[in-house]
Phi, psi and omega in degrees: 000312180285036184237316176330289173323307178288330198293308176293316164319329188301317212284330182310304157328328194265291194328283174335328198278322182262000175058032180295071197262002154274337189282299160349271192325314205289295182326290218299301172310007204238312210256163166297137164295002188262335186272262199342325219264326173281350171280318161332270182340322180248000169264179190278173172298306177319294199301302194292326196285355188266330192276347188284314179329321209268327185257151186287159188309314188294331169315308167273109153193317192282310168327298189306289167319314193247356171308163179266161189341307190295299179314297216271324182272325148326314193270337161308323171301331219269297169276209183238195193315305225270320197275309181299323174310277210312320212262309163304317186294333189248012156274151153307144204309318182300347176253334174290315189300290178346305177287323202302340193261010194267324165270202201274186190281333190304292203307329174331285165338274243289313140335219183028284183303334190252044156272168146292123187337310197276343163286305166342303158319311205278337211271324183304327175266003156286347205257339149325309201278174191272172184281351191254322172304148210266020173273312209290354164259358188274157163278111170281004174279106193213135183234137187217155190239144181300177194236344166259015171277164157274182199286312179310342185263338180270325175281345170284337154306321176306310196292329198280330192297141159281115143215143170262002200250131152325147165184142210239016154208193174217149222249120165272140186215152165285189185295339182257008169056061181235136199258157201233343188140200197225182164226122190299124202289333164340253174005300188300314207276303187294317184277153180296168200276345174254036144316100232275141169285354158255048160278299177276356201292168176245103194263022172253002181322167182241143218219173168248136163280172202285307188269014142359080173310148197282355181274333193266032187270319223268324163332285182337284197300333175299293175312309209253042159035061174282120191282314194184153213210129196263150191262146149216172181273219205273333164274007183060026182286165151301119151274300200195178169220182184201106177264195219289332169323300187278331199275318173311288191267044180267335186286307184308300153321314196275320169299296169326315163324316203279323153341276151308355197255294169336300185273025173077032174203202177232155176301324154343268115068282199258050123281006169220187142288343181233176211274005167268357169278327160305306186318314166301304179300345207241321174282020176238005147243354158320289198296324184287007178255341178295297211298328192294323227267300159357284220285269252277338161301321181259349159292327158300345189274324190301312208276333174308311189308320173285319158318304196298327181253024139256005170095006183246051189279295184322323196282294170320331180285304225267001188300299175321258167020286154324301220305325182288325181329280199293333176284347171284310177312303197279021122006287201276348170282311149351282191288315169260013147304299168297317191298321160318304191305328163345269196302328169310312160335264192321311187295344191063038166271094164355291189315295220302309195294004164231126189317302172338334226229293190281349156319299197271352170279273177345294196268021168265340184282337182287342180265319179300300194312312165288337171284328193268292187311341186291282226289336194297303180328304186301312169293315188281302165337327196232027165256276191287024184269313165240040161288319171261359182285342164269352187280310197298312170248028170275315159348269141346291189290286199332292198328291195318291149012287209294333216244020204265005156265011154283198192257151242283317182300319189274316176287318188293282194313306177298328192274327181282351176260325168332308195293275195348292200295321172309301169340302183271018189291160183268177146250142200322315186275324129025280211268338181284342181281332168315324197290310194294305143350304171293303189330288196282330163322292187317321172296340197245304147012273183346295183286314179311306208266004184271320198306317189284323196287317149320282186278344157321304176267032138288333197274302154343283165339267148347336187237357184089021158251174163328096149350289187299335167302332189320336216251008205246199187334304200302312199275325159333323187311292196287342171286315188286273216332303187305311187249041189204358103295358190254317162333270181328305167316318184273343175272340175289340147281014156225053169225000000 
């Protein structure tokens, strides 16, 4: 498939190069609009007004509709007023919102206003709902039937109906367009035709409200393997419906998000091509972590001061030395704590939503970790401070050796910087409470950042935001400060 792929973009390449744009079209009209919209991504604006020129309007409506944001923002430039209408006018109404909310609100109107009215209309009441609610995503093309029809009247309604859309049952509603279920077309097909439709209905269908998240519409479709799911609002009217089609890329979105949130930026970012609006969108959670890295800086300067006015100044360097050890492990512990909850979060998974159930897993898995990592940590800690504090005066010695035919100053200044460094050498019981110090800090680091890493995207939750920031920079950030004071703390009181 990627071998497909390189002939045609060369052969697209040669046609363009040569302003062949008929031979351009005969290529173009052969391939998917799905292939076309990723080869569109990689030519220049210039390159793109010849492959849209070369495709038929729906054909380019559909291209248009599926290029990503950055492209689709470009090509807005691109066209002009008249082209753009032409181009819109031949999406679904749920997908004409979509773009339309990509521009700003005037040019939005001024589209709108040159649509046909009853398209215009339907894209206006979707453009109420957020974009993320299973109003901004439903198709209002939706086709339903009276509950007092027969089955023959319904398939005569079917044949008749403009829809363009697959669809795998039919949506029953009362006189008051209050939906009662649906009926499967098997049914339409297999019973006689004057088999009363409410006979048939299926009043457990399962159905989505208007105001609805689009993860927990994808959740829905996930569990109950669902094709297609009728929306309805707050009376329980029929609004719209929505298949399985949109809920992929409602998964694929929600995904990407949780993503961009973990590593610490936005889906913002790739609405354009450029790199000084990435640069922004990714510096405007860069700094507050700089500021965070800032606090971990004056905590070291704080414990410095205390070290210092206890004579443990030497205990402190070596002390330093260590402090990344421990903010990266419980960091990363931390960080895969939230991240299962995340994804649990996110999946509607019954378990993930009770704290309780997942609390008492986590933190037994949270106690081993920290009990194995304390000791190892605790062991290198009470190794390499005097492999090298003996390597450093082998060193030394050698250094001295060398110099005993200079002059009487120069051996007294080498035997005082020898001396100095022993002074400052840890001693043995020293370096083993440094060791004991590291051990129980690194446990408890552990548990503090396994504790945030839990109850954050729960809380996070609880308040409407995003889950997945729990998982990204800020807090990590906010993970060293903590345990790279409580370390520093513990070794100076058993030190």
């Amino acid at each position: 498939m990627v071998d497909e792929q390189k002939i045609l973009l060369k052969e697209i390449e040669q046609f363009l190069a040569a302003k062949d744009t008929e031979r351009l079209g005969e290529l173009l009209r052969q391939q998917r609009t799905s292939d076309i919209a990723e080869i569109v991504e990689l030519f220049s604006p210039e390159d793109c007004r010849l492959i849209f020129n070369s495709l038929g309007k729906p054909e380019a409506a559909e291209v248009f509709e599926k290029v990503d944001e950055a492209t689709r923002a470009e090509l807005f430039d691109l066209f002009d007023d008249d082209e753009l209408v032409d181009l819109i006018s031949e999406l679904d109404p749920d997908d004409a919102a979509d773009v339309l909310a990509e521009l700003d609100q005037e040019e939005s109107l001024e589209v709108l206003e040159s649509l046909d009215s009853d398209d215009a209309e339907q894209i206006k009441e979707l453009m109420v709902y957020s974009e993320d609610s299973a109003g901004g995503i439903m198709d209002p093309t939706v086709l339903s039937v009276d509950e007092n029809a027969s089955v023959s009247e319904v398939i005569q309604r079917i044949r008749a109906a403009e829809v363009d859309e697959d669809f795998y049952s039919v949506f029953v509603v009362d006189k008051n367009e209050r939906f009662l279920g649906d009926v499967r077309i098997r049914l339409l097909i297999t019973c006689p035709a004057e088999t009363h439709i409410s006979t048939l209905i299926d009043t457990d269908a399962l159905f989505v409200n208007v105001d609805a998240d689009q993860e927990e519409v994808r959740n829905i479709f996930k569990k109950n393997d669902l094709m297609v799911a009728p929306v309805l609002d707050k009376q329980q009217k029929l609004v719209g419906r929505i298949t399985a089609d949109r809920v992929i890329e409602v998964a694929e979105e929600e995904a990407a998000e949780d993503m961009f949130a973990m590593a610490g930026t936005d889906a913002a970012e790739l609405e354009t091509f450029s790199v000084f609006n990435a640069a922004r969108v990714r510096m405007t959670w860069l700094l507050p972590c700089l500021a965070g890295t800032a606090v971990t800086a004056l905590v070291g300067f704080f414990f410095r001061g205390l070290f210092f006015s206890e004579g443990q100044l030497h205990v402190f360097f070596v002390a330093v030395l260590f402090s990344p050890m421990i903010a990266a492990i419980s960091g990363n512990a931390g960080l895969q704590t939230s991240a299962i909850v995340v994804c649990g979060l996110a999946t509607g998974d019954l378990a993930a939503l009770r704290m309780g159930q997942v609390f008492m897993r986590e933190v037994r898995i949270a106690l081993l970790i920290a009990l194995c990592c304390g000791v190892i940590g605790g062991s290198i800690c009470s190794f390499l401070p005097s492999f090298f504090a003996n390597h450093s005066s082998d060193a030394n010695a050698v250094d001295a050796s060398s110099t005993e035919s200079e002059s009487l100053s120069s051996v007294s200044s080498t035997k005082s910087g020898i001396l100095s460094a022993t002074e400052n050498r840890l001693e043995p019981k020293e370096q083993f409470r440094l060791a004991i110090a590291f051990g129980i800090a690194m446990f408890s680091a552990i548990m503090i950042s396994t504790s945030l890493g839990l109850s954050l995207p729960f809380l996070f939750r609880q308040i409407g935001l995003d889950p997945a920031i729990s998982s990204g920079p800020l807090v990590t950030t906010a993970n060293d400060s903590i345990s790279v004071a409580i370390y520093l703390l513990l070794t100076l009181l058993m030190t």
